[in-house]
C-alpha positions as CSV (number, residue, x, y, z in Angstrom):
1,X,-21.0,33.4,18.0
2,X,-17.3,33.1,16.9
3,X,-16.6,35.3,14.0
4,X,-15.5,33.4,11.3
5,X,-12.0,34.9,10.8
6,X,-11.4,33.5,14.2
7,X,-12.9,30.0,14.1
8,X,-11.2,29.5,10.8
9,X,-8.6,30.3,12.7
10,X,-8.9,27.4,15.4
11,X,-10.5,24.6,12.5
12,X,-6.7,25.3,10.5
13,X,-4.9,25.3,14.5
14,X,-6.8,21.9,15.1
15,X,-6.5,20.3,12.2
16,X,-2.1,20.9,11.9
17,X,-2.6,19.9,15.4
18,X,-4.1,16.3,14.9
19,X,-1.6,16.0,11.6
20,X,1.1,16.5,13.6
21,X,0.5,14.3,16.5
22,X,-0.8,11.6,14.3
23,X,1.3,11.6,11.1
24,X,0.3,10.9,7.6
25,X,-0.6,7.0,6.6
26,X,-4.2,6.4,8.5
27,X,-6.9,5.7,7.2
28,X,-9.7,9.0,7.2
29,X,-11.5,7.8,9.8
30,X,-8.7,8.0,12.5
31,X,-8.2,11.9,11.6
32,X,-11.9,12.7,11.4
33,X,-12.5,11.4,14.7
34,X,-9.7,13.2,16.2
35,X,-10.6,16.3,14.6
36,X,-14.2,16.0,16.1
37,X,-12.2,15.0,19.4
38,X,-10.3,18.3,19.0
39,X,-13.1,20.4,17.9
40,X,-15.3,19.7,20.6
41,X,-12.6,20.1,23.1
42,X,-12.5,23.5,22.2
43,X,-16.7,23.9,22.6
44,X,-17.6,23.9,19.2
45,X,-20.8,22.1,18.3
46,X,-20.0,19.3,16.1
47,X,-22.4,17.1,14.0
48,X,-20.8,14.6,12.2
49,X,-22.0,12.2,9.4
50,X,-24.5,14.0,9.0
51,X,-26.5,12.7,5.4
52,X,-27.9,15.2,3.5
53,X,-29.6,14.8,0.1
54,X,-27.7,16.3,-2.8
55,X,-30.1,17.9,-5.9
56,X,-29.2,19.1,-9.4
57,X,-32.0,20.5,-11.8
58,X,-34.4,19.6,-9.2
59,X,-33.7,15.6,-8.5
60,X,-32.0,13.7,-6.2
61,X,-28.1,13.4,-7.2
62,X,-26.7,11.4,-4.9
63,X,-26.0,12.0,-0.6
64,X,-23.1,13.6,1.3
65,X,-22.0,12.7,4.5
66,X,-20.2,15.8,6.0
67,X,-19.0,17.1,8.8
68,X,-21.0,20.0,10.6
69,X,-20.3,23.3,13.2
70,X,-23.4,23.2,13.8
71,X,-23.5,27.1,15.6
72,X,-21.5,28.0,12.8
73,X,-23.3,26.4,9.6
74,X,-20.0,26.0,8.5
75,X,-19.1,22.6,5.8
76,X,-15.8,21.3,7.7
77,X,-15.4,17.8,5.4
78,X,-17.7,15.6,3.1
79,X,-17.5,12.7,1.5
80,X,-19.9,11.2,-1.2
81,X,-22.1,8.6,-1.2
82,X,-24.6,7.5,-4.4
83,X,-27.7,6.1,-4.4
């Protein structure tokens, strides 16, 4: 397994790769699929809108999408979703 100095490392390398080949001014899903592009170029294990049920004080709060390394259990991105 990558330690995580190093794959935060590569996630900070790959995502100042993708902004600078694509610019500022799309819309999130443009860079979120390039990032999962890039990510799995490099061999990482991606899940990616992934829903996960959010709880506070024992009851459902809402749901997250978010981005996944999966090897890693590492949060990349998330976005909320209610209901």
């Amino acid at each position: 397994m990558i330690e995580d100095e190093e794959l935060t490392g590569k996630i900070i390398k790959t995502f100042y790769k993708v902004y600078n080949i694509l610019g500022y001014g799309f819309i999130e899903s443009i860079y979120h699929n390039a990032m999962i592009i890039e990510l799995t170029g490099l061999g990482l294990t991606v899940e990616t809108e992934k829903l996960i049920a959010v709880f506070y004080e024992g009851r459902g709060s809402g749901h997250s999408l978010r981005i996944w390394l999966s090897r890693a259990g590492l949060l990349l991105s998330s976005r909320q979703r209610t209901g």
